[in-house]
N, C-alpha and C positions, 0 to 999 in steps of 0.2 A: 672075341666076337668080331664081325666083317662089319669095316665100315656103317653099312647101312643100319646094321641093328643100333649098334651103339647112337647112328643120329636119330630113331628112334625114339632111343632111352631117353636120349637130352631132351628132345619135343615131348616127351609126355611128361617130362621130369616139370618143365616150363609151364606146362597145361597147369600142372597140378598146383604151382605158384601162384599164377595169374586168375583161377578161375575165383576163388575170395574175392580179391577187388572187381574182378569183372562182376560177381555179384551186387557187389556193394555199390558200382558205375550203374546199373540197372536197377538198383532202389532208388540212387539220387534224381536219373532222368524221368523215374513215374512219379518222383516228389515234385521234380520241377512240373511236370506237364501237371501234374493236381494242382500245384500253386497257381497256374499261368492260368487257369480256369477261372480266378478271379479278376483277371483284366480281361473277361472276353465276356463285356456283356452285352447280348444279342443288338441294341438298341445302338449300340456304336460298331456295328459289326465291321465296317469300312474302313474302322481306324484300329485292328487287331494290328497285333504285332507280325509283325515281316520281315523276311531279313533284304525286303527291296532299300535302297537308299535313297530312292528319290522321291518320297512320300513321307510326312509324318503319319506316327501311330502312337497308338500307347505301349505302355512298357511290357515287356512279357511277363515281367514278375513284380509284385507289389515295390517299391521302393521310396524310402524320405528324400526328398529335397528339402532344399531352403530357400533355395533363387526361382519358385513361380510365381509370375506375374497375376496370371488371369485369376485361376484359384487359391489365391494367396492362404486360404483355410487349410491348404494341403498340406502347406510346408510344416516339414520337420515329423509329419505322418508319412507312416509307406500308406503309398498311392499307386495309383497306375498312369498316372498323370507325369508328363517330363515336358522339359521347353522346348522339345521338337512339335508337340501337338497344339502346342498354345499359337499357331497362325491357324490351323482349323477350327479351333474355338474361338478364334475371333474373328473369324469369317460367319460360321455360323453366329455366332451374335449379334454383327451387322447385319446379318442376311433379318435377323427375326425385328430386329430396331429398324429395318426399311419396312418392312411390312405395314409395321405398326403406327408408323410416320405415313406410311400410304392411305390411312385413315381419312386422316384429317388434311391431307395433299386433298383428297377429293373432295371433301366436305368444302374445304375453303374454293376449291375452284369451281365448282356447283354456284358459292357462294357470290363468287364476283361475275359468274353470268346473270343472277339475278339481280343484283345492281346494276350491268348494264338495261338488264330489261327495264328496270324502273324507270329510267334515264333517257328510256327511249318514248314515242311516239305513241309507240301500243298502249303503253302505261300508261299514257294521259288522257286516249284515248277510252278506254276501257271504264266502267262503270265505278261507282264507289264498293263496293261489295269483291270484286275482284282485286281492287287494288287496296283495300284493306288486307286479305288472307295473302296478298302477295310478302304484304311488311310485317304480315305475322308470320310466316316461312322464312321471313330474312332474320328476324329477329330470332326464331329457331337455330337457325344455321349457326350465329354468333354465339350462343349462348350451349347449345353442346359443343361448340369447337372449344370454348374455356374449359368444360370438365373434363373434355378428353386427356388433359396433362397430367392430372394423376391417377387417372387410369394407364397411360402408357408407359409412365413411371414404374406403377404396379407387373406390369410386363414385362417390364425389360429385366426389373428384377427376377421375377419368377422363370425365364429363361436363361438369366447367367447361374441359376442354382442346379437347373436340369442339363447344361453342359456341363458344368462340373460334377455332375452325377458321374461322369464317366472314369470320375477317378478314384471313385467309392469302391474298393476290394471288396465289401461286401451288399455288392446291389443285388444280389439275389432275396437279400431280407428286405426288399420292398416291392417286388415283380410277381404278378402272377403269372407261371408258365405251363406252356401243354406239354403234350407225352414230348413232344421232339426239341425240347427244350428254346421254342420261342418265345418270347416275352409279349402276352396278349393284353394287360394291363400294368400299368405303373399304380402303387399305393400314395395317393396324394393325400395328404393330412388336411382334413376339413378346415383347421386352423390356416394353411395356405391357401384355400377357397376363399374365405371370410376376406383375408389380407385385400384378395384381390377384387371381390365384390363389394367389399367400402369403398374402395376407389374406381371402382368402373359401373357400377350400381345405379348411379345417377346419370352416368354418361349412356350407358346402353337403355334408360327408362326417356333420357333426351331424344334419343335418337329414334325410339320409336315413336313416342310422339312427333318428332319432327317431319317422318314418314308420312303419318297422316296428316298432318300442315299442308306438303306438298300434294297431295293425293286430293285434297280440298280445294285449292287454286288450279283454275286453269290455267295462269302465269307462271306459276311455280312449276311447271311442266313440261314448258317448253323446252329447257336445256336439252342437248341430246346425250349429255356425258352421263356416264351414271352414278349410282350412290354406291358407296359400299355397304359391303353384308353384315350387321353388326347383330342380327337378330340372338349372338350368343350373349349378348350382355344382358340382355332385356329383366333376368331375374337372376339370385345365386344357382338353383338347378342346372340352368341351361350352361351359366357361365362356370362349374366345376367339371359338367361334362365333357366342354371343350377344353379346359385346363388337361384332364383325365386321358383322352383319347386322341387330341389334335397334338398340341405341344409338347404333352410329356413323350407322347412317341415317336417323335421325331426332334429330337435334342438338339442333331446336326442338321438341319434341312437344306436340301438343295445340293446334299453333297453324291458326288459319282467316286465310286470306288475306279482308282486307277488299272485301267484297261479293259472294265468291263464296258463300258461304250465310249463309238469314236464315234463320233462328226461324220454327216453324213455323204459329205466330198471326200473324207480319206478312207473312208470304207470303198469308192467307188472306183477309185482314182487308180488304185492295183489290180481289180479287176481288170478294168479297161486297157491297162496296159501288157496285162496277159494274154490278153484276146489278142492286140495288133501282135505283139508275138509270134503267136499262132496263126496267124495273116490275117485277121479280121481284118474289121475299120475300126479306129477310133480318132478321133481326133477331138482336141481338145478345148474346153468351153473356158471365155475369155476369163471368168471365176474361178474357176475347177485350176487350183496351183500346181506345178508340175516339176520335176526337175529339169535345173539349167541343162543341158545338153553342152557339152565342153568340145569344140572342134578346133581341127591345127588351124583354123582361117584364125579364132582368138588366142591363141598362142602363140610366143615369140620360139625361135628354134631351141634356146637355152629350155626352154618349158618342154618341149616333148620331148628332149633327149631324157628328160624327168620319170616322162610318164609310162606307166606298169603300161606291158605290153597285154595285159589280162585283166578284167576289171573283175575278177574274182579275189575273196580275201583272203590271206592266210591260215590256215585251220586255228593257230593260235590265236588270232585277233577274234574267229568267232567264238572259240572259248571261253576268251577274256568279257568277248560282249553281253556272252549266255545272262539268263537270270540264274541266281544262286537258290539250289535249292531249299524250298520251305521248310520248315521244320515243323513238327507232325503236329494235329492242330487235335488239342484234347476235345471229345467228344461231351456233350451234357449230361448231364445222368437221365437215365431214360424216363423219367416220369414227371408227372407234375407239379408243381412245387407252387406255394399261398404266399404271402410276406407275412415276415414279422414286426414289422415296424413301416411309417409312412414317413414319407419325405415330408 
C-alpha cells in the first residue's frame, strides 16, 4: 500500500477506538449541563456560574461543604452555595436590614421634630385642643417605634432564609414558572406568614393608627420629612402579599450583574474621546475622570529610553486579557411548572 492509504488505515483505525468514549464524554457533558440546571435558579440569575473570576457565583454543580458561614444549614448537603458567594449574601442582607432600620430612622426622626415643635412658641401658643392631639401623635410615634423591634427581627429573619434559597438544588419544588422558564411566584408557607404577622401585626395596626393621629393635628403636620410606607403590615393579607411578591422575589436586591451597566461617566468618557480622535471637540468636565496623559516633560531620560515606541499591545497580552469563554448555559424545560412544597 502507498503511504497515504495506510495513514489512512491508522486514522480510521483511531476513529474507531476513540468514538466509545467520545460517546461516553458527550453523555457526561449533557449529565453535567442537566445537573448545573439545579444551581441556576432564575431569581438568582446574576450569580450563575461563570468561568469570570472576578465576581462570586454559585457553584455549577450541586456540592457539600462544611466551612459556610452565612448558610450554616448547608453544610455537609450538596448545595449550590460556596464561600466565594457568601460576600453577596451578605451584602444583600445588609442591603434588606438597612431598609428595614430606615423604618424607624424615619419614625424617630419625624419624632424629634415634634418635640421640637412642642418646645417651641407655636405650641404654647396654639389652643388646648391642638396641643393635646399634638401629645397624642408624640406619644403614637414612641409607642410604634417599640413594636417595631420584633417585627424587624421577624424580617431579618425571613430574608436570611430567602438568600439562602439560593442554595436549595431543588427550588424549582417551590417556584411557579411560565413557558420560558421564569419564576412568576415563590411558594411561601402560610406558617412563615403567620411567624411574621405575630410580630409585625401590631406594629403595622400602630402605624396606621398613628397615621390618623398625624392627619388629626395640625401641629403634627408640620414636619416636611416624610413618614414611611408601612401600609403592608396593617393586616396578615396585605402583609403575606408582600412577603409573596416584594421580598421573596428579589432575595439579592440592589444587585447589578457584572457589566451589564456602567456609570454613566464611563459610558460617556470613550465616546468622547473617539470623537476628538476623529477631530471633534471634546474636552473634559472637571468630574468626568480621564487618563493621566504621560509626556517626556514628566519623565526623567532613564524613563523613556523605557518606553514602547507604540502604545499598541502585544496580540499575546490581548489574548491573555480576553474573557474566557462561557460555558453553554443549559436551557429551562419549555413549560410551566407549579411547586411542590413551600418555603
Amino acid at each position: 500500500l502507498k503511504p497515504q492509504a495506510m495513514f489512512r488505515l491508522d486514522l480510521i483505525g483511531w476513529l474507531l477506538v476513540l468514538a466509545p468514549w467520545c460517546e461516553q464524554t458527550a453523555s457526561f457533558v449533557r449529565a453535567d449541563e442537566q445537573t448545573s440546571f439545579q444551581c441556576m435558579n432564575p431569581l438568582f440569575r446574576g450569580h450563575w456560574f461563570t468561568q469570570r473570576t472576578d465576581s462570586a457565583h454559585l457553584g455549577r454543580v450541586p456540592i457539600a461543604y462544611d466551612n459556610l458561614v452565612r448558610c450554616k444549614m448547608w453544610n455537609k448537603h450538596e448545595s449550590c452555595c460556596n464561600p466565594s458567594v457568601e460576600v453577596s449574601q451578605q451584602r444583600a442582607f445588609d442591603s434588606r436590614r438597612a431598609d428595614f432600620e430606615r423604618y424607624t430612622d424615619l419614625l424617630r426622626a419625624y419624632l424629634e421634630d415634634l418635640d421640637k415643635i412642642k418646645g417651641s412658641a407655636t405650641y404654647r401658643h396654639t389652643d388646648e385642643v391642638q396641643q393635646a392631639l399634638l401629645d397624642r401623635a408624640i406619644d403614637g410615634f414612641r409607642y410604634t417605634i417599640d413594636l417595631a423591634v420584633p417585627c424587624k427581627q421577624a424580617l431579618v429573619l425571613f430574608t436570611a432564609g430567602m438568600v439562602c434559597f439560593g442554595c436549595d438544588p431543588h427550588w424549582d419544588d417551590y417556584v411557579w414558572r411560565n413557558t420560558e422558564g421564569a419564576v412568576v411566584a415563590v411558594n411561601i408557607a402560610g406558617e412563615a406568614c403567620i411567624y411574621v404577622d405575630q410580630r409585625c401585626g401590631d406594629f403595622g395596626r400602630a402605624a396606621a393608627e398613628l397615621e390618623e393621629q398625624v392627619m388629626d393635628s395640625g401641629l403634627a403636620k408640620l414636619p416636611s420629612m416624610p413618614l414611611p410606607a408601612l401600609s403592608m403590615f396593617r393586616h396578615r393579607e396585605s402583609t403575606c402579599k408582600w412577603l409573596r411578591e416584594d421580598l421573596a422575589m428579589q432575595p439579592l436586591p440592589g444587585f447589578v450583574q457584572p457589566g451589564a451597566i456602567a456609570p454613566s461617566n464611563m459610558k460617556e468618557v470613550p465616546s468622547r474621546r473617539l470623537q476628538a480622535e476623529a477631530g471633534g471637540d471634546w474636552t473634559p468636565d472637571a468630574d468626568t475622570p480621564d487618563v493621566v496623559q504621560v509626556t517626556s516633560s514628566v519623565l526623567p531620560d532613564w524613563a523613556l529610553q523605557l518606553m514602547p515606541t507604540s502604545t499598541s499591545l502585544p496580540q499575546g497580552v490581548i489574548d491573555a486579557m480576553a474573557n474566557p469563554t462561557p460555558s453553554p448555559v443549559p436551557l429551562p424545560p419549555p413549560y410551566s411548572t407549579s411547586p411542590r412544597h413551600a418555603l
